[in-house]
GUDREN-586857 format. One line per 4 residues: number of its first residue (from 1); for each residue x, y, z of C-alpha. Coordinates in steps of 0.05 Angstrom, whole numbers, m for minus. Each point is the difference from the previous one (the first is absolute). Example, Ala and Ser with C-alpha at 12.3 -4.5 7.8 and 13.67 -1.06 7.14 Angstrom:
BEGIN
1 = 246/m90/156  27/69/m13
This chain:
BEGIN
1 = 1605/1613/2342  55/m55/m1  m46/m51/m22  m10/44/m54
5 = 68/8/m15  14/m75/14  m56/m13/m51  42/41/m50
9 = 60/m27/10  m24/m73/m10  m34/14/m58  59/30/m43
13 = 45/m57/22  36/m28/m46  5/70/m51  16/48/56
17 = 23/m6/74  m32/59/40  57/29/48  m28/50/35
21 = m65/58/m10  21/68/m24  m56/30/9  m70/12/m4
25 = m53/41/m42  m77/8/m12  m5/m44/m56  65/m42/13
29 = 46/m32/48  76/0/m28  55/m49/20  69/m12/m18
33 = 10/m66/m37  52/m45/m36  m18/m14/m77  11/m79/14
37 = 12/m2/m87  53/53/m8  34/5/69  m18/76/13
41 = m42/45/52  m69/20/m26  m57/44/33  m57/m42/m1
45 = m69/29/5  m61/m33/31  m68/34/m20  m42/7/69
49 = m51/m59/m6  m65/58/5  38/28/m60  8/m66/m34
53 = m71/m24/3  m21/65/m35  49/m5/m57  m4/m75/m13
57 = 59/m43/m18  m12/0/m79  m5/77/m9  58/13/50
61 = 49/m36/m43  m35/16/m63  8/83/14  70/m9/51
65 = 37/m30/m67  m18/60/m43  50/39/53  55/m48/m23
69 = 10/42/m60  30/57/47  65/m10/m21  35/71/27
73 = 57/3/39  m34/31/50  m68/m40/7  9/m52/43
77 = m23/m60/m51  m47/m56/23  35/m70/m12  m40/m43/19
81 = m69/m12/29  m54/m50/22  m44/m40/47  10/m39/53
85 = m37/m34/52  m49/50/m21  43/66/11  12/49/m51
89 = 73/17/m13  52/46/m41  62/m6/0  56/59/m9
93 = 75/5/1  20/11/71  36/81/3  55/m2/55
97 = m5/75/15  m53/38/43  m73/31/m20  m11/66/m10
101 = m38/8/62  59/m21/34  41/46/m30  m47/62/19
105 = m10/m24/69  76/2/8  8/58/m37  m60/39/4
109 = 9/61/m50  45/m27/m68  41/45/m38  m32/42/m61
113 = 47/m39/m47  m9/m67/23  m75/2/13  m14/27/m75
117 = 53/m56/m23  m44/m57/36  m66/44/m27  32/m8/m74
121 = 16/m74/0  m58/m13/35  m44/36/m56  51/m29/m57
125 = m26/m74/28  m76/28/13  m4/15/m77  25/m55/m22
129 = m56/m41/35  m56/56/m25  21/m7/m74  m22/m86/13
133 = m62/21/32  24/m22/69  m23/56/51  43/m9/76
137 = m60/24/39  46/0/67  58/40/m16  31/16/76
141 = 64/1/39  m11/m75/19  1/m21/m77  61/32/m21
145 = 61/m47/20  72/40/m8  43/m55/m21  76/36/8
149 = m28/57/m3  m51/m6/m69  m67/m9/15  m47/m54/m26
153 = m69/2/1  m39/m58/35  m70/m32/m11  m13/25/m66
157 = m28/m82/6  m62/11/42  m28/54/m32  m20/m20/m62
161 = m40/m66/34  m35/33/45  m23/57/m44  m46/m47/m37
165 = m28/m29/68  m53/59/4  1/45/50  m70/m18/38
169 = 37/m72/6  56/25/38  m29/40/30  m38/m49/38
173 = 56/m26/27  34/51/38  48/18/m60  21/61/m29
177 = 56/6/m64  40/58/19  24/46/60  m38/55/28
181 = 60/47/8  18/m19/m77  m71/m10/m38  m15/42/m48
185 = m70/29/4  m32/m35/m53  18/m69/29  m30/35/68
189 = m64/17/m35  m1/m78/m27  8/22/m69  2/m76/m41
193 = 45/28/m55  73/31/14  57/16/m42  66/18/10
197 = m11/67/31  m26/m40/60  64/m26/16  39/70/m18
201 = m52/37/62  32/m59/38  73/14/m26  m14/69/16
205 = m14/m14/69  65/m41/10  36/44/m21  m33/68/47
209 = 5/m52/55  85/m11/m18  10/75/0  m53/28/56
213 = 6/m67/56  m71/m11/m12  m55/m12/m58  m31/58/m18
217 = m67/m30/36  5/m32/67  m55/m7/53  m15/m60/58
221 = m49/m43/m48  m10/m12/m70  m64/42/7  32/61/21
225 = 58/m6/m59  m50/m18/m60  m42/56/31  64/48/m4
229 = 22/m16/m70  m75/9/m25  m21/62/34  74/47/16
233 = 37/36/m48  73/m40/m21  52/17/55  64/46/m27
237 = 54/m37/m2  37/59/10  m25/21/71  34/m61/35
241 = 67/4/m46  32/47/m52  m5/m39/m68  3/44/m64
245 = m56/14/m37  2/m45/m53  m5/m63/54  m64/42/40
249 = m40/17/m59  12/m72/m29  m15/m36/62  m58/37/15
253 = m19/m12/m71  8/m75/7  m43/7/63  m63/26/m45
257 = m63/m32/34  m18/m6/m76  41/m53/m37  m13/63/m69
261 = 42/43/37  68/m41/14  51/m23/m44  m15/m42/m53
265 = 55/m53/21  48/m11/58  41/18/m53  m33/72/m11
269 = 7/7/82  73/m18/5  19/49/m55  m42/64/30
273 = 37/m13/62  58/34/m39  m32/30/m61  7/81/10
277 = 35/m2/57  19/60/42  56/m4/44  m22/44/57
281 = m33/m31/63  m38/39/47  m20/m3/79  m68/10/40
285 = 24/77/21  m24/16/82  1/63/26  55/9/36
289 = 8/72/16  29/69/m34  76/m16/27  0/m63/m47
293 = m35/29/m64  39/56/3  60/m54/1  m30/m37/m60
297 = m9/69/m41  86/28/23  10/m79/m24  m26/2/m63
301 = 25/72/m20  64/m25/17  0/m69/m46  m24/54/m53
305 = 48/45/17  62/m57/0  m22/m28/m65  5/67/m41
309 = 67/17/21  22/m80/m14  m25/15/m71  35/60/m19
313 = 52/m6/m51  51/57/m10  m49/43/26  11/51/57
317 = m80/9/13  m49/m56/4  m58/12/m47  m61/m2/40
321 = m66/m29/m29  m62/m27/34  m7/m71/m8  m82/13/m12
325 = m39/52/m14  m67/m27/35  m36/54/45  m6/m14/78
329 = 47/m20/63  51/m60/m13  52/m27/60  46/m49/4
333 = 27/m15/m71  47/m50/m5  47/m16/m57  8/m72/m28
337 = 68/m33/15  13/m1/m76  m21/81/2  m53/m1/m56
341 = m61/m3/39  m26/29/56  m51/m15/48  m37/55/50
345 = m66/6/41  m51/48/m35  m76/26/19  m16/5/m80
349 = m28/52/m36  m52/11/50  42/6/58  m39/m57/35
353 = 15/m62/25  86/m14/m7  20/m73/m43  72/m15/m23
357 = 13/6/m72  61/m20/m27  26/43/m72  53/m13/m58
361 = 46/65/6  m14/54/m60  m55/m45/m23  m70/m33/m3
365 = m59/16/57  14/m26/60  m35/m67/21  m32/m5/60
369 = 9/m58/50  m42/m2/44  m84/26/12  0/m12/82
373 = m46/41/31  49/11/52  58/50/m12  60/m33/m30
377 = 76/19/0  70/m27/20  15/m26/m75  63/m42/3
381 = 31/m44/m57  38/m66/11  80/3/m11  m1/m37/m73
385 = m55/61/m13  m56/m55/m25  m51/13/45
């Protein structure tokens, strides 16, 4: 392996002096290098030689300097490329910064806010790409670089040349475009023609796996997690952390093992994340005894209770009204902070099965949150009453 890298190293002499490897990928080995031209750090890019030999010289740089045209501010543009000593090679502007990956091994679980701002800019950069017919086909943790903060999508370079390579080629080879944990289905069926949608599934999974510490598929071998994300139903995002509804039902939308039944754009995705939100956010109930029910039920009656008297004005008697009218047992209501919604634990008109539903006071139908078949209750709302 240092010949290897000693090979590279010689061969770019002269337009770029190698300092040190940065790291190292399935189709590429990256290292740190000094534009010899224009005085500056680059992240150069050397194709693995399997990899190379499939694509050929001529169509690499033929396809590799469409993605030159990726001028976003968050697309991390290709500035040069070429051959040398017969490697393959891209060059890209060197982000001092960490990965995403790095971020979320650090970090684990991100904050609701931040992960749907990296989701957005992410998806804002993703379009942009889809509208020149440039598909990412690897959208992951590892290609998003957070440069102070604002991420920048990486190797939007090698897509687009190795997409026309064929899949029976590479696949002689040992090589694979995409990660397990992040393909969509219809690149794990092989499908030869994807659009956009392919990298939203992917987006989609970033962004479960930046809120819930994992991807929403996970197993020891490529096998099992294809096998997963063909044959299980999509994970809840909502079982492993509270998230309002909008950002479960547009997730889970995104995650649609038929590209039909997501989003039309990244675009689309990032805006039902907030589009219709409710502000309520519920928790996996557990039985926990009569003592602590009863609790939740004196709780409630007593938020209900507090909030009518707060609202009387010049009044010496609080009118009393029922905040619905629905038939069967309800427990736990909660008012929101701002005191025009309320939230509460109800078995529905059959008296079955008890979901949180959340309610505008003296108006509307109440909308139900969540269809677990375990019982539900415990509805709480955030301090700044959005969730």
């Amino acid at each position: 392996m240092a010949d290897h890298s000693e090979r590279v190293r010689a061969s770019l002499a002269g337009r770029y002096t190698i300092e040190r490897e940065l790291g190292r990928g399935g189709m590429a080995t990256v290292y740190l290098a000094r534009d010899l031209k224009h005085d500056r750090l680059v992240a150069v890019k050397v194709l693995r030689p399997e990899l190379a030999a499939v694509l050929g010289a001529e169509r690499f740089l033929r396809e590799i300097r469409l993605t030159a045209q990726l001028q976003h501010p968050h697309i991390l543009t290709l500035i040069d490329s070429g051959e040398a000593d017969g490697f393959l090679y891209y060059v890209m502007p060197y982000v001092e910064g960490e990965s995403l990956r790095q971020h979320l091994e650090r970090e684990a679980q991100l904050p609701l806010d931040e992960a749907l701002r990296i989701t957005r800019v992410i998806a804002s950069a993703l379009d942009f790409a889809h509208a020149r017919g440039v598909i990412h086909r690897d959208i992951k943790p590892e290609n998003v670089m957070l440069h102070q903060g604002e991420p920048m999508v990486a190797d939007f370079g090698i897509a687009l040349a190795v997409s026309t390579a064929g899949q029976e080629r590479l696949t002689e080879t040992g090589i694979s475009v995409g990660t397990p944990a992040y393909m969509s289905p219809e690149q794990v069926s092989g499908e030869r023609t994807l659009d956009g949608r392919s990298d939203q599934y992917s987006l989609a999974c970033v962004l479960y796996e930046m809120l819930a510490g994992e991807p929403p598929y996970t197993g020891p071998t490529a096998q099992a997690i294809f096998a997963k994300r063909l044959t299980e139903p999509i994970p809840h995002l909502g079982t492993v952390r509270p998230v309002s509804p909008a950002v479960e039902a547009a997730v889970t939308k995104a995650l649609a093992k038929t590209p039909a039944d997501r989003f039309a754009t990244a675009g689309a995705f990032v805006a039902g994340l907030t589009a219709g939100s409710t502000r309520a956010t519920h928790v996996q109930w557990r039985p926990v005894g009569t003592a602590v029910a009863v609790l939740i039920i004196i709780g409630g009656a007593a938020a209900w209770f507090f909030a009518s008297r707060t609202s009387r004005v010049g009044q010496d008697h609080a009118n009393v009204a029922p905040f619905t009218s629905s038939p069967g047992q309800k427990a736990g209501p909660v008012f929101s902070p701002g005191g025009n919604e309320i939230a509460y634990a109800w078995q529905g008109e059959n008296d079955d099965n008890a979901d949180i539903y959340v309610k505008l006071i003296g108006a509307g139908d109440p909308l139900r949150l969540t269809s677990s078949p375990a019982v539900e209750s415990c509805p709480a709302w955030s301090p700044d009453g959005r969730y």
